[in-house]
Each structure stands twice: as C-alpha cells, then as structure tokens.
C-alpha positions, 0 to 999 in steps of 0.5 A, spaced: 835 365 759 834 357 759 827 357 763 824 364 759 826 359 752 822 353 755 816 358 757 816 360 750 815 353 747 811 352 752 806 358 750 808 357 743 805 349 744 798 351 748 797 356 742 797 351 737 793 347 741 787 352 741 782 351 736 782 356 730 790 357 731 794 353 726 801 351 725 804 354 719 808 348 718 806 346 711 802 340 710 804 333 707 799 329 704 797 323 708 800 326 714 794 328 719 790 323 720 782 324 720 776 324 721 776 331 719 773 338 719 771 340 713 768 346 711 764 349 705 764 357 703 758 357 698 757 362 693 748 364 694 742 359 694 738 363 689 737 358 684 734 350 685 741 348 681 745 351 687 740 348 692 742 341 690 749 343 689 749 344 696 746 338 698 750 334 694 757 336 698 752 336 705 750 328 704 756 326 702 759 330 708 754 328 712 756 320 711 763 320 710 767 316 715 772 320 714 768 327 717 768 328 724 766 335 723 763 340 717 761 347 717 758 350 711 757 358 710 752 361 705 756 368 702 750 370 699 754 373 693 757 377 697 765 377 695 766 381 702 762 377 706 766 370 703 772 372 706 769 373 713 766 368 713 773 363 711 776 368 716 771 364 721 771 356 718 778 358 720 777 359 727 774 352 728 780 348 727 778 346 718 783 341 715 779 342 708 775 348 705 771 347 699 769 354 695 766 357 690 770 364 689 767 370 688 771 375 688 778 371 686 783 378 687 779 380 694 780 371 697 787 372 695 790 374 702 785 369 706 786 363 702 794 364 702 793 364 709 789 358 710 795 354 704 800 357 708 797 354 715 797 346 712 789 347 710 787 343 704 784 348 700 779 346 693 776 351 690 770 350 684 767 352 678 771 358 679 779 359 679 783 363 685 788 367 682 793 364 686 797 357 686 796 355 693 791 351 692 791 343 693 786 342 687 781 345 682 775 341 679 771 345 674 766 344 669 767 346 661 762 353 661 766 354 655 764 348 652 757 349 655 755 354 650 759 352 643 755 345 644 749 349 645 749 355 641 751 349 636 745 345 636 740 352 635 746 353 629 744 347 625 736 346 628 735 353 624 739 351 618 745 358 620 739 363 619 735 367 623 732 371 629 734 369 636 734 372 643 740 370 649 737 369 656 744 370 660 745 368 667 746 373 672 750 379 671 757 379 673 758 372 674 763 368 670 759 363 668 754 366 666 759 371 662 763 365 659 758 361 657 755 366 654 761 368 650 763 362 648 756 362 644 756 368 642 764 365 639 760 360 635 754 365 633 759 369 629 760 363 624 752 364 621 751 371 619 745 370 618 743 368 625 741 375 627 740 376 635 734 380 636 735 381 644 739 379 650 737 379 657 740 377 664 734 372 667 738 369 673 738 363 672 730 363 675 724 360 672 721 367 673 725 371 671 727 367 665 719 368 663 718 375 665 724 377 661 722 373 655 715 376 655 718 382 654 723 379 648 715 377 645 713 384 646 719 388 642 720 382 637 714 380 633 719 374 630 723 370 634 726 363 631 730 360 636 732 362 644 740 360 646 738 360 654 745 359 659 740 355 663 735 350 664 729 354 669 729 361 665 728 356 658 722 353 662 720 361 663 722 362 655 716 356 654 711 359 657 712 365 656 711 364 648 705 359 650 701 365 654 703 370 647 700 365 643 707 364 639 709 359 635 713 354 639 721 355 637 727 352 638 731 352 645 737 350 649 736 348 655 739 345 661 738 338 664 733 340 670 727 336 671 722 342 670 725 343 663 724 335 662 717 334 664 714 341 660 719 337 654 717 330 655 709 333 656 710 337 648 712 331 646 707 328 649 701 332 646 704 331 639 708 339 639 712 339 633 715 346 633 718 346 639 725 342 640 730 343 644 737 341 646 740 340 654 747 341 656 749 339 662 754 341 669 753 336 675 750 339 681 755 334 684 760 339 683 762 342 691 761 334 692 767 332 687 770 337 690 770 335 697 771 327 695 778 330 692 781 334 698 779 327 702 783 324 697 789 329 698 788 329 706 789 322 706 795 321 702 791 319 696 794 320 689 790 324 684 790 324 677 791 332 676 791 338 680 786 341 675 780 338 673 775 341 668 769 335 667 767 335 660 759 337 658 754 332 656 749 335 651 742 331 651 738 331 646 730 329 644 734 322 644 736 322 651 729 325 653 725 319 656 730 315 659 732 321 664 726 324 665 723 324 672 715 324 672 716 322 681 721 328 682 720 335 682 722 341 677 727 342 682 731 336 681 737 336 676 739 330 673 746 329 672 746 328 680 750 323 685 745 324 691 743 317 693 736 315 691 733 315 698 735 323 698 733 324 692 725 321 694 727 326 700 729 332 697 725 332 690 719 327 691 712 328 689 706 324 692 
C-alpha cells in the first residue's frame, strides 16, 4: 500500500511537470517567480485602432524582462472560437492571460478553470461575468458618448437634425456609447435624429453609410460618430455630395486629425468637431497590471475604469502627426522608434 501511494505522488508530480498541466493549488502574489508566459486572447483586428491595441501589448510584451514567453491568439470575433483558443494558451504552460471577452457567459467555465489552476487572469474592455479574476482595467465607454453627445448638443445650440454612426452591431462598446449619447439626446427636444447606422468603426463603411444618410436626408446639421475612422468616411461623403459641412464627433485617430488640421488649414468654417479618446494602450495596461500581481506588486484597485479625454479644436495642432499615418491613434504608449516603424511616411 506504502509503494503504490509513493507511485501515485510520483505520477502525480510528473504531471504537474507537463507543460499545459497546471496545479490547482491557488496563487499567492509574488509566489512564482518570472520571467513568465504570457498569453494574449484579442477579439479581431478588423480596424486600425484594434491593429495598434495589439502592438501595444506586443512590444511591451516583446521588451519585458519580466517575459520569458508570449503567445497571442486572434478570435476573430468569434466567442467559440475564443474559448478555444484559451483552452490552447493553457496548454503551454501560461502564468498571465489578458483578454478582451466576447461572449463573457460562454468564457465563464474556461476562465474559472484558468483562476482556479493559479492563472493570473486580466480581462479588458469588457467585464466577465465571474469574480475569478485578478484585475479589470476598462476605459469610460459611458463617458465617451455623453462627452461627445455633449459637445454636438451645445455646438448646434440643443436644436437640429443629426444622423448616429453606431460602431459594430452586437458589441458592447459600441452598444454602450451609443446609448450613453442617446441618454444625453434626450435632454434636447429639439435635436431630432434623422438616421442611424452601424458603420464598424471603418473609414469605408463610415463613408458608405453616410452616403446613404445624404441621400434620404436633404438636411443634416450635425453627426454623433461612435468613432473616429467612420467620421472621416462622414466628411468625405459630404464633401462628394457637395453638402455643406457639419459638425461632427470624433475619435482621436491621426486620419481624422490630418483631414481636420487640413480644414483648418484652408480656412473651412462650417466644419468643427470634437475628439474623445480611449487609448490604444489598453491590453498594454492590462498586461502591466498582471506583471504587477504576478510579482507580489500592490495595485491601486482590483477594477480600473480610465477616464475619457475629449480633445477640442484647441488640442488640434499639438497633437496632430503630419509624419505618421491615418492609422496611427494618438493617445499611444508605443515607443517613438515603433511609432516611426509601424506608422511612418516617407
């Protein structure tokens, strides 16, 4: 009986050497030293925001001390296919795993048994619908579209015709901006909204849709835009129409700036706009909080929401970046070396 519970511990103890099979003992910040294995489950790179979010947390991945080895996975927007691919980053042995959730009900099993087997686990953006987690950092999406709506609000004097370009249908981000806009609409009576569209968060599709909003609307006094590549697409459209100029929200992307900076450079008075901003450094903060909680590292709060900066014409000369691309978003952690690498034009 003696030898057969001896072999038992000892197969016991060879498993727990196999990469991808974890101990279920619980983890104790500071307790398992690094460097680490990280890895990073990303929703989709469907749009040059969610490019640069990626290569954020890649280069500060890549530079780390503190990593040994990472691993990034690309659902696709595919929830199932998430869940997969976490069920694989497990396999090889991660101490830290960083996610934006899809389909926080359908994670819920694959997460629980990632926390339960002393996985340091930090979801972005989007909250699981679990409490075994290490950390949440998030940015303001509520905040996004009152400051936004806001701005259009007082632009037009609480009175006219708008049109909304929604993000992508389905996404909670895109859902709870827009609503949070909508929230603030409510106060102004006399702001009637004419139309609304999912335009992706896409320059193209932001401009396609807006087309089709000039084509049905022959007045439009402002446009509400739950991002700044479709408002881009919303001023050119008008521009091909011939249609006066409007006010319009916008994100912080570098496109949106130069085609801005350019209005003002040419003396365009109608036009003005507004720009709120979420970082692309997000998964980066993310992945800088799991190596705080990994190292034994004290952290503020288990839950952080960062607050939305909203730029005005004021703010539109100092951060504009005539040597970077349209893809480039502003309010970035990349290293300028990266930056010029990534986004610069001969």
């Amino acid at each position: 009986m003696k030898k057969f519970s001896i072999v038992i511990l000892a197969i016991i103890l060879i498993l727990m050497a196999i990469p991808g099979i974890v101990s279920a003992e619980p983890y104790v910040p500071g307790s398992k030293k690094g460097p680490y294995v990280v890895g990073f489950s990303e929703v989709w790179e469907a749009n040059t925001w969610a490019a640069q979010a990626k290569a954020e947390i890649e280069e500060a991945m890549a530079t780390s001390p503190d990593v040994k080895e990472f691993y990034i996975t690309n659902s696709e927007g595919d929830g199932a296919k998430q869940v997969a691919d976490i069920e694989d980053l497990l396999t090889k042995g991660i101490d830290l795993l960083v996610l934006q959730p899809i389909n926080p009900d359908a994670l819920t099993p694959v997460i629980e048994k990632a926390f339960d087997a002393g996985v340091v686990v930090v979801p972005a953006m989007v909250k699981l619908n679990t409490d075994k987690y290490s950390a949440y950092i998030e940015s303001d999406e509520v905040g996004y579209g009152t400051l936004g709506a806001q701005w259009l609000a007082d632009k037009l004097g609480g009175k006219g015709k708008i049109i909304i370009l929604d993000g992508a249908a389905g996404v909670v981000t895109s859902e709870t901006r827009t609503n949070a806009a909508l929230d603030v609409f409510k106060n102004y009576p006399e702001i009637e909204i004419v139309g609304r569209e999912n335009a992706d968060w896409d320059y193209a599709k932001g401009r396609e849709v807006t087309e089709q909003l000039l084509a049905a609307n022959p007045e439009i006094d402002g446009v509400w835009s739950g991002g700044g590549d479709m408002t881009r697409g919303a001023i050119d459209a008008f521009k091909a129409a011939r249609r006066k100029l409007v006010p319009m929200t916008g994100e912080d992307s570098n496109g949106l700036f130069k085609t801005w900076f350019q209005m003002v450079q040419d003396g365009e008075k109608d036009f003005d706009s507004c720009a709120v901003s979420t970082g692309a450094w997000m998964y980066r903060g993310a992945f800088e909080l799991g190596i705080k909680i990994l190292k034994g590292e004290t952290i503020d709060q288990k839950d952080t929401t960062e607050p939305q900066v909203l730029y005005t014409a004021e703010d539109l000369e100092s951060l504009v970046r005539p040597d970077l691309s349209d893809s480039y978003w502003l309010n970035s952690k990349l290293s300028e070396e990266k930056k010029k690498e990534l986004f610069g034009i001969d």
